[in-house]
N, CA, C and O atoms as a MOPAC input file, in Angstrom:
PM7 MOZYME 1SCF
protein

 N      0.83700 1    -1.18200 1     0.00000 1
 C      0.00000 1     0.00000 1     0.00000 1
 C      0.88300 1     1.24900 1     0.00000 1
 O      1.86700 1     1.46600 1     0.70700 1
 N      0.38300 1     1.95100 1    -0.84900 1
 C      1.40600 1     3.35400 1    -1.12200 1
 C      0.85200 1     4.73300 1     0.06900 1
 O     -0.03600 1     5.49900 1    -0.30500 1
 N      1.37100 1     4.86100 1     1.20200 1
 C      1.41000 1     5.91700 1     1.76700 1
 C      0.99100 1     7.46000 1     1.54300 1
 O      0.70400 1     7.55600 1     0.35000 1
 N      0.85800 1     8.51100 1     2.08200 1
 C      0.73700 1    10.10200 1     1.48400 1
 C      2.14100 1     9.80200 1     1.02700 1
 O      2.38300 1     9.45800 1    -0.13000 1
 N      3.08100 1     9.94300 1     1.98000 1
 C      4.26700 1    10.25500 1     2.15700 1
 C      5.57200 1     9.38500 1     0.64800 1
 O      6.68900 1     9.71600 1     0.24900 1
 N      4.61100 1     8.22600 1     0.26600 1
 C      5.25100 1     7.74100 1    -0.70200 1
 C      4.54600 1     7.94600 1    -2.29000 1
 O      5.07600 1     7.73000 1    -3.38000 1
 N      3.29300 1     8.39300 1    -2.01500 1
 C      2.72500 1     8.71000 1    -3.32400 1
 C      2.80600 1    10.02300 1    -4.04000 1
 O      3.18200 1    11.03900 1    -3.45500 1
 N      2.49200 1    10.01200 1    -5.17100 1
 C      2.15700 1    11.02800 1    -6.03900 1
 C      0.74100 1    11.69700 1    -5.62600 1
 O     -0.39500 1    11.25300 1    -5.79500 1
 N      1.29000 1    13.24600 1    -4.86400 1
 C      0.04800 1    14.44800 1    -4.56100 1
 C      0.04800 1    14.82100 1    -6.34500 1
 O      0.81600 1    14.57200 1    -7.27400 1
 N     -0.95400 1    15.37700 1    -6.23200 1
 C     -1.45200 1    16.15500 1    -7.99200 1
 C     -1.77100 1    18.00300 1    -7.79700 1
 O     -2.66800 1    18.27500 1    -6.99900 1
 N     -1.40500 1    18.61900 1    -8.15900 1
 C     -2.37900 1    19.71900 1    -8.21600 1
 C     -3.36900 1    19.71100 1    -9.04400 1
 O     -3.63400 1    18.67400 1    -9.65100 1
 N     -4.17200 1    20.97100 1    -9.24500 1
 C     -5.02100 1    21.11500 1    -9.90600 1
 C     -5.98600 1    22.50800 1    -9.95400 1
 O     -6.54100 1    23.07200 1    -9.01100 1
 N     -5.98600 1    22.76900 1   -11.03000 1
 C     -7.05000 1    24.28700 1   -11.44200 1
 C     -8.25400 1    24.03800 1   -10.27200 1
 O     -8.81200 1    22.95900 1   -10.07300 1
 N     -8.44800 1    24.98200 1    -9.73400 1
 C     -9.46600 1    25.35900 1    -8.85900 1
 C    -11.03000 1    24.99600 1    -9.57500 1
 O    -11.80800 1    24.11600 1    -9.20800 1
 N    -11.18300 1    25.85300 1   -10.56800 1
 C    -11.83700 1    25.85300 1   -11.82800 1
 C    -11.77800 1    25.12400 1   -12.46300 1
 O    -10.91100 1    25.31700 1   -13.31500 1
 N    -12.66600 1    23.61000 1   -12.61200 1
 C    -12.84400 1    23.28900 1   -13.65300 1
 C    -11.97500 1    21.83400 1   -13.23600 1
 O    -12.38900 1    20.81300 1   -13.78400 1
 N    -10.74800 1    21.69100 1   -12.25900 1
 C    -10.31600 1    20.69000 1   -11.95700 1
 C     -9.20500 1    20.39700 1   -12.70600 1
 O     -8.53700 1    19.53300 1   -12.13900 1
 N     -8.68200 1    20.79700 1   -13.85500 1
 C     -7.75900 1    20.62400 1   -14.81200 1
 C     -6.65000 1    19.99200 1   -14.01900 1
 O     -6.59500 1    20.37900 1   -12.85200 1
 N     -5.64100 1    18.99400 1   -14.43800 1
 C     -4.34900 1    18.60200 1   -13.47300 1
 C     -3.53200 1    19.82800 1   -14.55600 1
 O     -3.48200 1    20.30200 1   -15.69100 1
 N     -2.95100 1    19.86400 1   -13.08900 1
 C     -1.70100 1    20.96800 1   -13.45900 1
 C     -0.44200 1    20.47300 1   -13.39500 1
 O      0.28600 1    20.77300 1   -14.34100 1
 N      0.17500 1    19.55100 1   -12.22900 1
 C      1.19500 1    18.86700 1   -12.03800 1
 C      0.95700 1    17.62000 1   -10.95700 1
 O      0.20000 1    17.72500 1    -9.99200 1
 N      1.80600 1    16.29600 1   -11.31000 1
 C      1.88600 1    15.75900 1   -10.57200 1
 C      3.06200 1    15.60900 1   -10.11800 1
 O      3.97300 1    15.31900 1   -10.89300 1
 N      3.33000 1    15.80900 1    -8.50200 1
 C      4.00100 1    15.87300 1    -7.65200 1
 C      4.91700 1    14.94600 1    -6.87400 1
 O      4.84600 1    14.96600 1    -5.64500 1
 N      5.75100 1    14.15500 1    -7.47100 1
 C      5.94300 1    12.69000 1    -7.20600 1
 C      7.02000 1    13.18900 1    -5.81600 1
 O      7.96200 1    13.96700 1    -5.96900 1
 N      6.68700 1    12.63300 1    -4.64400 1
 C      7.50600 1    12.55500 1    -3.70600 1
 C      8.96500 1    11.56300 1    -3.68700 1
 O      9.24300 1    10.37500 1    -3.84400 1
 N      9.90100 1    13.24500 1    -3.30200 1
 C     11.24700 1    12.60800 1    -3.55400 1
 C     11.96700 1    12.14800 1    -1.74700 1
 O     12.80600 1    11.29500 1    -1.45700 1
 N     11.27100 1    13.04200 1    -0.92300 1
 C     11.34700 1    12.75100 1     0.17800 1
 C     10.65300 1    13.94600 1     1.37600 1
 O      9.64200 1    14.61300 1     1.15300 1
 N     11.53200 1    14.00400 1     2.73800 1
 C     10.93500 1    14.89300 1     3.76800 1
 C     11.60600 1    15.32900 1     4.44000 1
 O     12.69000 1    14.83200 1     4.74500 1
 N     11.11900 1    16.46800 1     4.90100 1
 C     12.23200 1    16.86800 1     6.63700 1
 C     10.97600 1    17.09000 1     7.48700 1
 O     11.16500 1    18.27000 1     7.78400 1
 N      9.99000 1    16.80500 1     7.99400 1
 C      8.78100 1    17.16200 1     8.67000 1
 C      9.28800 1    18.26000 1     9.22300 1
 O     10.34600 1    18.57500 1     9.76700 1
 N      8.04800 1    18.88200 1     8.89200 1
 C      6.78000 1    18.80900 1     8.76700 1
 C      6.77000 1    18.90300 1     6.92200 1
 O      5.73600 1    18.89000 1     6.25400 1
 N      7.60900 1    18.95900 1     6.58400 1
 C      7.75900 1    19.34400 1     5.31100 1
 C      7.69200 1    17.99600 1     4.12100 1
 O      8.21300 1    16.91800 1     4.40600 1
 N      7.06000 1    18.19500 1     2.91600 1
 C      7.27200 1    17.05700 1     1.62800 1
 C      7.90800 1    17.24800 1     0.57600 1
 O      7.30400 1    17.82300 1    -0.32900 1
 N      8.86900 1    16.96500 1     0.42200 1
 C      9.91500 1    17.11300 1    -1.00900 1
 C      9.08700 1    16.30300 1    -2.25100 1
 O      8.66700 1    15.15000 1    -2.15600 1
 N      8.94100 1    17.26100 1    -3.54200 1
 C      8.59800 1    16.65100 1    -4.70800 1
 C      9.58500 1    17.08300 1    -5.91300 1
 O     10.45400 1    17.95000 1    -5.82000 1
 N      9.31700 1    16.39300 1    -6.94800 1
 C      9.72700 1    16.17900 1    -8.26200 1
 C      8.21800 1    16.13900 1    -9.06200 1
 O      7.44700 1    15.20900 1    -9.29900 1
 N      8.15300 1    18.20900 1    -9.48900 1
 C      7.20400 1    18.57400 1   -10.27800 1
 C      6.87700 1    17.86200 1   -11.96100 1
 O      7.85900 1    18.17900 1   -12.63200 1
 N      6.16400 1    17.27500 1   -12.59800 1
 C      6.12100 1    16.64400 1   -13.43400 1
 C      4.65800 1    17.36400 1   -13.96600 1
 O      3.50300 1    16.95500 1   -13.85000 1
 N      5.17100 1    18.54900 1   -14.56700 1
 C      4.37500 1    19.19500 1   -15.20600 1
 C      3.20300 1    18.54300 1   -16.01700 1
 O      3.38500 1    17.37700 1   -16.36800 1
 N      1.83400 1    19.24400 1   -16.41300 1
 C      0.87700 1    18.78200 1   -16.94100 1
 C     -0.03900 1    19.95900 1   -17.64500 1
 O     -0.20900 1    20.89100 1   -16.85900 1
 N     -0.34700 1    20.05600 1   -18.26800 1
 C     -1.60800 1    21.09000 1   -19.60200 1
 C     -1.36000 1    22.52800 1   -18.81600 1
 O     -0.40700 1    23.13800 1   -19.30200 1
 N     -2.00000 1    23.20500 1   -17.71300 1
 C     -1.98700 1    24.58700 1   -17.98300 1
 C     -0.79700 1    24.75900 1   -17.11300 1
 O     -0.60300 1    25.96500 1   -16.95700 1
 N      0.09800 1    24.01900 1   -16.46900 1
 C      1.13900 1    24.35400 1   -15.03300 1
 C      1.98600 1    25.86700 1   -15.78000 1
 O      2.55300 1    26.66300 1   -15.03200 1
 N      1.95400 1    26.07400 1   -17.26200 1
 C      2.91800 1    27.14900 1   -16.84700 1
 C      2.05100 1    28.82300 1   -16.83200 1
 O      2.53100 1    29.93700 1   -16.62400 1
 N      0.44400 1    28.35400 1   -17.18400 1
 C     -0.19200 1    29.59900 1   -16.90900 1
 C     -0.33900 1    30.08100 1   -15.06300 1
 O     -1.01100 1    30.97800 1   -14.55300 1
 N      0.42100 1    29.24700 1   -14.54200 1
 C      0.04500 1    29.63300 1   -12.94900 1
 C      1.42700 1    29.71700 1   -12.61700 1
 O      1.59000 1    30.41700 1   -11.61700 1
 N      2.39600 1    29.29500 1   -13.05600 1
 C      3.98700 1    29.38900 1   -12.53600 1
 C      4.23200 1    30.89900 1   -12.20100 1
 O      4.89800 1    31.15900 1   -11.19900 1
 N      3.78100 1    31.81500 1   -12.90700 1
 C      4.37700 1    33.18100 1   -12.32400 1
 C      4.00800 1    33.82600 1   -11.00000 1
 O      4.70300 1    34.69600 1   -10.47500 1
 N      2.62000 1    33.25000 1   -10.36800 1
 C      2.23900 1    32.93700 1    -9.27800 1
 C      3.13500 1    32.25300 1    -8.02600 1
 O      3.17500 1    32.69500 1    -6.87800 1
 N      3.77500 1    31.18300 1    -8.48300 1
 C      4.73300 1    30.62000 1    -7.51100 1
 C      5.91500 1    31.52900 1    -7.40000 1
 O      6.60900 1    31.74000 1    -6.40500 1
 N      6.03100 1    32.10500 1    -8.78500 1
 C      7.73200 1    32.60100 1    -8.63700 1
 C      7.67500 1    34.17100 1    -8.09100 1
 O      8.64400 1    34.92200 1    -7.97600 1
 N      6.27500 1    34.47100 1    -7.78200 1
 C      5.95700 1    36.26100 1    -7.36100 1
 C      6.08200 1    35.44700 1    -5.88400 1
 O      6.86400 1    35.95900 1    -5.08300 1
 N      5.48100 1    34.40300 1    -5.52300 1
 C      5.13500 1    34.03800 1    -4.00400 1
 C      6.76700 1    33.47600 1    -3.61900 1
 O      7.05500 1    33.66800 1    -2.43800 1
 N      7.46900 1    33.04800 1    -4.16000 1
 C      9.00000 1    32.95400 1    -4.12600 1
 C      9.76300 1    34.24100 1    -3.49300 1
 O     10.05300 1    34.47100 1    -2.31900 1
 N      9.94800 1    34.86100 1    -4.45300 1
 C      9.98900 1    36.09600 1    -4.65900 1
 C      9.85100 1    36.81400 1    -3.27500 1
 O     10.78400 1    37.31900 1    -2.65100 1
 N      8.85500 1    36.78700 1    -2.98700 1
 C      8.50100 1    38.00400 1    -1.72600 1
 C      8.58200 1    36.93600 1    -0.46200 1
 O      8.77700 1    37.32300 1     0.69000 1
 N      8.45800 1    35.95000 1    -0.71600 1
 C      8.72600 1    35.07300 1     0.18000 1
 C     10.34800 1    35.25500 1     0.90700 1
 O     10.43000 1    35.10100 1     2.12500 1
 N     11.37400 1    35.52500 1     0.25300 1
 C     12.82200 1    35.89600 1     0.37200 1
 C     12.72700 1    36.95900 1     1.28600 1
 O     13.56600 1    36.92900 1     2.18700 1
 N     11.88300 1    37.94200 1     1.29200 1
 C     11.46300 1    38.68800 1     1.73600 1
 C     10.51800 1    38.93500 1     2.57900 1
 O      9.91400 1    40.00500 1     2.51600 1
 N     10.22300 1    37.99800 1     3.51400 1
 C      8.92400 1    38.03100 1     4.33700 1
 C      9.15300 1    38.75200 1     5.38300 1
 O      8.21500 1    39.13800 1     6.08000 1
 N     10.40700 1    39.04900 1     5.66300 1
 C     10.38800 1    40.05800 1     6.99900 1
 C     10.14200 1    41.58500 1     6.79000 1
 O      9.70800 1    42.41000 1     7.59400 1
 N     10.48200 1    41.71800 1     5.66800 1
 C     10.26800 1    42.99800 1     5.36200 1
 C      8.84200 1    43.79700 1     4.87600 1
 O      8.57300 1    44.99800 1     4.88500 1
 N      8.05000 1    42.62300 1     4.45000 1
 C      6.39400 1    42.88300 1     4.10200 1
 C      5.82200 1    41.46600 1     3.82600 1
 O      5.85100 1    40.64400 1     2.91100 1
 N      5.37600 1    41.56600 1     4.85900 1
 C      4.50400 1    40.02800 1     5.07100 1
 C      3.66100 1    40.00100 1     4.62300 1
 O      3.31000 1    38.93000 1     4.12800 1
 N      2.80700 1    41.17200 1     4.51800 1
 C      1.84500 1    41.48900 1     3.91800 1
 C      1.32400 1    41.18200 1     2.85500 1
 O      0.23700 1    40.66500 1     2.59700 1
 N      2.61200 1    41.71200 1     1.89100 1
 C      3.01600 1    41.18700 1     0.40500 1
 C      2.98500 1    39.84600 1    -0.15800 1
 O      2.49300 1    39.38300 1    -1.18800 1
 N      3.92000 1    39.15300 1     1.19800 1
 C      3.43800 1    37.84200 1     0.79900 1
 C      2.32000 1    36.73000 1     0.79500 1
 O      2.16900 1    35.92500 1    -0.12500 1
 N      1.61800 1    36.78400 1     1.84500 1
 C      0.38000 1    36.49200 1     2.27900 1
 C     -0.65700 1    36.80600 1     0.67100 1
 O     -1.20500 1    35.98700 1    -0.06700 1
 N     -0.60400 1    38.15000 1     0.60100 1
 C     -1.38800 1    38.50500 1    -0.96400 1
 C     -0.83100 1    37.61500 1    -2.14400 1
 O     -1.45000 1    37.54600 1    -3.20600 1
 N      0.10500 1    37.07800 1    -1.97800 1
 C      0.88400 1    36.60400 1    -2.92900 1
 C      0.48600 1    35.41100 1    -3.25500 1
 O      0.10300 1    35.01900 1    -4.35700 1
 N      0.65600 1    34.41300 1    -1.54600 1
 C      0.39300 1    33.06500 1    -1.24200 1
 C     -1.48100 1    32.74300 1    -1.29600 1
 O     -1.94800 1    31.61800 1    -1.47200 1
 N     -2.45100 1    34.20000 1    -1.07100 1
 C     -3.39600 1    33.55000 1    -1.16900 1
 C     -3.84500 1    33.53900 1    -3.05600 1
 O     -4.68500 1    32.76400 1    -3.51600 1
 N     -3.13400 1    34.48000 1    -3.83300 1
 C     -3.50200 1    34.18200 1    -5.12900 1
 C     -3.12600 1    32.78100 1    -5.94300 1
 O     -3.63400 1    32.29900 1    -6.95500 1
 N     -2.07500 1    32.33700 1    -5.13400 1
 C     -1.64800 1    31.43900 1    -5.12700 1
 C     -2.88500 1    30.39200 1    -5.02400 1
 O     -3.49900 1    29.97300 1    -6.00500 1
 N     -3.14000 1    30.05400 1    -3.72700 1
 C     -4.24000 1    29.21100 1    -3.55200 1
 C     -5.58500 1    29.43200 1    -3.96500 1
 O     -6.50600 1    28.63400 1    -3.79400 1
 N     -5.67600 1    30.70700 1    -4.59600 1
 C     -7.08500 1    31.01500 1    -5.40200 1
 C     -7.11300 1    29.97100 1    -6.71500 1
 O     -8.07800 1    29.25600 1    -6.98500 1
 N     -6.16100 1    30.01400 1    -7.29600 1
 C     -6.12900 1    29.21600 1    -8.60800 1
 C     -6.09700 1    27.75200 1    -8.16000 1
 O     -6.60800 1    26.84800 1    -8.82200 1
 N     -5.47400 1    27.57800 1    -7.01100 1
 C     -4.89200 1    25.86700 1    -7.38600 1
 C     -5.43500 1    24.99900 1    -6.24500 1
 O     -6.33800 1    25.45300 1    -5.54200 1
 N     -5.04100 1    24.03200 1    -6.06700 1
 C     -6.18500 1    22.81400 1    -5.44900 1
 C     -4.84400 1    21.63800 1    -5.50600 1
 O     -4.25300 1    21.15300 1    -6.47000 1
 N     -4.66900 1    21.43000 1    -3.93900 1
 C     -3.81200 1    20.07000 1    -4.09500 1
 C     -4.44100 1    18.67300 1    -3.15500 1
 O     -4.95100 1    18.49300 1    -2.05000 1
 N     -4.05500 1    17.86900 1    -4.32800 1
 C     -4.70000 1    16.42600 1    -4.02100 1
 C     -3.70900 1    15.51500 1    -3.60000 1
 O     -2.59900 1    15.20400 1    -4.03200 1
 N     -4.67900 1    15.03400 1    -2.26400 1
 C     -3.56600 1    13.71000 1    -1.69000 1
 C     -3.31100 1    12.65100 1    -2.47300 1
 O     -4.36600 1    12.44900 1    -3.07500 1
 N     -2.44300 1    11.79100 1    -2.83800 1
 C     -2.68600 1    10.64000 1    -3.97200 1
 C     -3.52000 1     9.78500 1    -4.11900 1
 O     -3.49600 1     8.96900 1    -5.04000 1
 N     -4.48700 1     9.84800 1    -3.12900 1
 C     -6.40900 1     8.96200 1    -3.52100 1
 C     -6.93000 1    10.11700 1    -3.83100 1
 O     -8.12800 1     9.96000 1    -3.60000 1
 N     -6.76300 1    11.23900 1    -4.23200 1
 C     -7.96400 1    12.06400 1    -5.14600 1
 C     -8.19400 1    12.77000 1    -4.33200 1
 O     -8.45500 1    13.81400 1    -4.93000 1
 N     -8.33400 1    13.03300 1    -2.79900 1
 C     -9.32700 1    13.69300 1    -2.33200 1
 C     -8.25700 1    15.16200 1    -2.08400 1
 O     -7.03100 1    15.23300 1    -2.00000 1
 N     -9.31800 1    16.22700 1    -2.01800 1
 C     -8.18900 1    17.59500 1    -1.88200 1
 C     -8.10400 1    17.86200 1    -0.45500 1
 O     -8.97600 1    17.72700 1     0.40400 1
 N     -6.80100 1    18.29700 1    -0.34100 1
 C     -6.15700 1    18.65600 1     0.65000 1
 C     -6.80300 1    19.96300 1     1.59500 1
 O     -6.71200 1    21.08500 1     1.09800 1
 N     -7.24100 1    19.86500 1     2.51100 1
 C     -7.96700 1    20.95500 1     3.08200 1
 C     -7.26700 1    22.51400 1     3.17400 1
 O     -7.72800 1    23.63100 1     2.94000 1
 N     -5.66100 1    21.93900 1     3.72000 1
 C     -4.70600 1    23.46800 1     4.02100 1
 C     -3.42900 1    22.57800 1     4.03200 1
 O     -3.09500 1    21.47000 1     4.45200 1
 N     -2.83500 1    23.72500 1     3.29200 1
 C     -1.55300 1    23.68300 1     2.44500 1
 C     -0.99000 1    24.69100 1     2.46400 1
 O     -1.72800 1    25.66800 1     2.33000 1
 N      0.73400 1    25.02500 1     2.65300 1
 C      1.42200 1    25.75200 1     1.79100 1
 C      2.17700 1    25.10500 1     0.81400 1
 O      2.48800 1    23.91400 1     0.81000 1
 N      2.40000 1    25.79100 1     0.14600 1
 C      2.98400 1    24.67200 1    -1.02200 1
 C      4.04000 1    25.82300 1    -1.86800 1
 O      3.62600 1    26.98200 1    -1.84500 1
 N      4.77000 1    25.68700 1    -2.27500 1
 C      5.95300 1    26.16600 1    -2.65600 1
 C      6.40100 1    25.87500 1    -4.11300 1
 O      6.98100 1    24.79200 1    -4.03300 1
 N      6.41900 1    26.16100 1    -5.00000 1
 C      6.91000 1    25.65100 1    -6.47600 1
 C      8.24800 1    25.92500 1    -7.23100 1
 O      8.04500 1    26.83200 1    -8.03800 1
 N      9.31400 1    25.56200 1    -7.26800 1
 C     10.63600 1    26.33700 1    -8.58800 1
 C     10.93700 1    25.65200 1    -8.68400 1
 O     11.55700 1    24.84600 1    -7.99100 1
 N     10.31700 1    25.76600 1   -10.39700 1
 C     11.02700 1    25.12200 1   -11.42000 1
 C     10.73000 1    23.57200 1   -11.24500 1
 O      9.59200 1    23.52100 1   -11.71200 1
 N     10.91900 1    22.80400 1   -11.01800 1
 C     10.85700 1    21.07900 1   -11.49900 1
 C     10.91600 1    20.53500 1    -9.98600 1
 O     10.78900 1    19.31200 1    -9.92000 1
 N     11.07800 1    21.17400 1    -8.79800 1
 C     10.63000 1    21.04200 1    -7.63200 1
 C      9.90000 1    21.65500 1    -7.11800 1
 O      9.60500 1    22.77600 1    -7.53200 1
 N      9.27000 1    21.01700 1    -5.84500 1
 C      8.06800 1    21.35700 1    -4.79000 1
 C      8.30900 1    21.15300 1    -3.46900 1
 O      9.18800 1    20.34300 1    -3.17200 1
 N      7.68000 1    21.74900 1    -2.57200 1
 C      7.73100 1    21.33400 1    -1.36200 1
 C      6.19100 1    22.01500 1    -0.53900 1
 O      5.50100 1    22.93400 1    -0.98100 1
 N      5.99800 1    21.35600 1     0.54900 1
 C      4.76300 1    21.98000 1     0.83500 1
 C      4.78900 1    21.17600 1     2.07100 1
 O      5.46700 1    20.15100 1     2.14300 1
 N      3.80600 1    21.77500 1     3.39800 1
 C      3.24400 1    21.23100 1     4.63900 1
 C      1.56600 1    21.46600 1     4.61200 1
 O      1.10100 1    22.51700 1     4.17100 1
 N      0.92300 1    20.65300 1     5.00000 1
 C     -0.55600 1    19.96500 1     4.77200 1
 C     -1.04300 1    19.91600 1     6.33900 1
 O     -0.35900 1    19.99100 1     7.36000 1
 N     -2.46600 1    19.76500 1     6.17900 1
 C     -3.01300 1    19.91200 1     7.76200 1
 C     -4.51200 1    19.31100 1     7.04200 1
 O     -5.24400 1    19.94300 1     6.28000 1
 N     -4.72100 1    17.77100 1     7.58900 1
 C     -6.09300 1    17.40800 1     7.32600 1
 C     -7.40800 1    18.04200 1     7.61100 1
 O     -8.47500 1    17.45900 1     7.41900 1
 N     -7.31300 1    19.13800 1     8.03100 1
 C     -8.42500 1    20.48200 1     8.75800 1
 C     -8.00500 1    21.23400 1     8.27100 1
 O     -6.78500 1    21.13600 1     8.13800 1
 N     -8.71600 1    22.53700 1     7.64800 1
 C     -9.07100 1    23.53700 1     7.21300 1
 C     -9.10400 1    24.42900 1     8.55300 1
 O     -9.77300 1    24.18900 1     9.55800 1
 N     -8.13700 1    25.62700 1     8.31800 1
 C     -8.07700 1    26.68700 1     9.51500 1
 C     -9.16800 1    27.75600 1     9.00200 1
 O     -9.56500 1    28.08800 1     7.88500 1
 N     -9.49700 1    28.17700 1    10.42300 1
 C    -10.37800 1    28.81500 1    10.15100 1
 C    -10.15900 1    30.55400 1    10.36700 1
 O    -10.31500 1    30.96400 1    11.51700 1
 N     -9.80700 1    31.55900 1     9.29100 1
 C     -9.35500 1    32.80300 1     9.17000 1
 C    -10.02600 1    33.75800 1    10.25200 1
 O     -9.67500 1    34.93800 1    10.24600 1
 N    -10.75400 1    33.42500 1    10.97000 1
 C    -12.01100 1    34.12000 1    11.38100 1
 C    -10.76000 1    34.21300 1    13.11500 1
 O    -11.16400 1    34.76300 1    14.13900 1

């Protein structure tokens, strides 16, 4: 039986469900998941998204703010799936270039 931790997570368009990439796990440092991005149909209309949330991410001490706006446009578009299909409630997730990394929480936080 293939594990979270040993399977392929997927993303996916918010909209419409489209796969964007599948995410083949290369390993971990917990809380954290190392992948090997294996691009799919629209992944490079959302890449400039990861690399703005990169980007200011380098920079989070200086305007957090920035990044947060960054990271939730981020998650406006995209949708990540555990490797049985079902989507991931809360995620950060991280993208450059042909790697990934991301930490997951089976509950949905609540902003409020």
């Amino acid at each position: 039986m293939t594990t979270m931790i040993e399977g392929v997570w997927s993303l996916h368009r918010r909209r419409g469900g489209e796969l964007l990439a599948s995410l083949v796990v290369t390993g971990g440092d917990f809380p954290w998941l190392h992948a090997r991005v294996e691009p799919a149909g629209g992944l490079e209309d959302v890449r400039p998204l990861f690399v703005d949330e990169l980007r200011l991410l380098e920079r989070v001490d200086e305007d957090v703010e920035a990044w947060e706006r960054a990271y939730d446009a981020v998650r406006n578009v995209v949708v990540l799936r555990y490797p049985d299909g079902r989507d991931v409630p809360e995620f950060l997730l991280h993208v450059d270039g042909d790697e990934a990394w991301w930490r997951w929480s089976d509950q949905a936080f609540d902003d409020d």
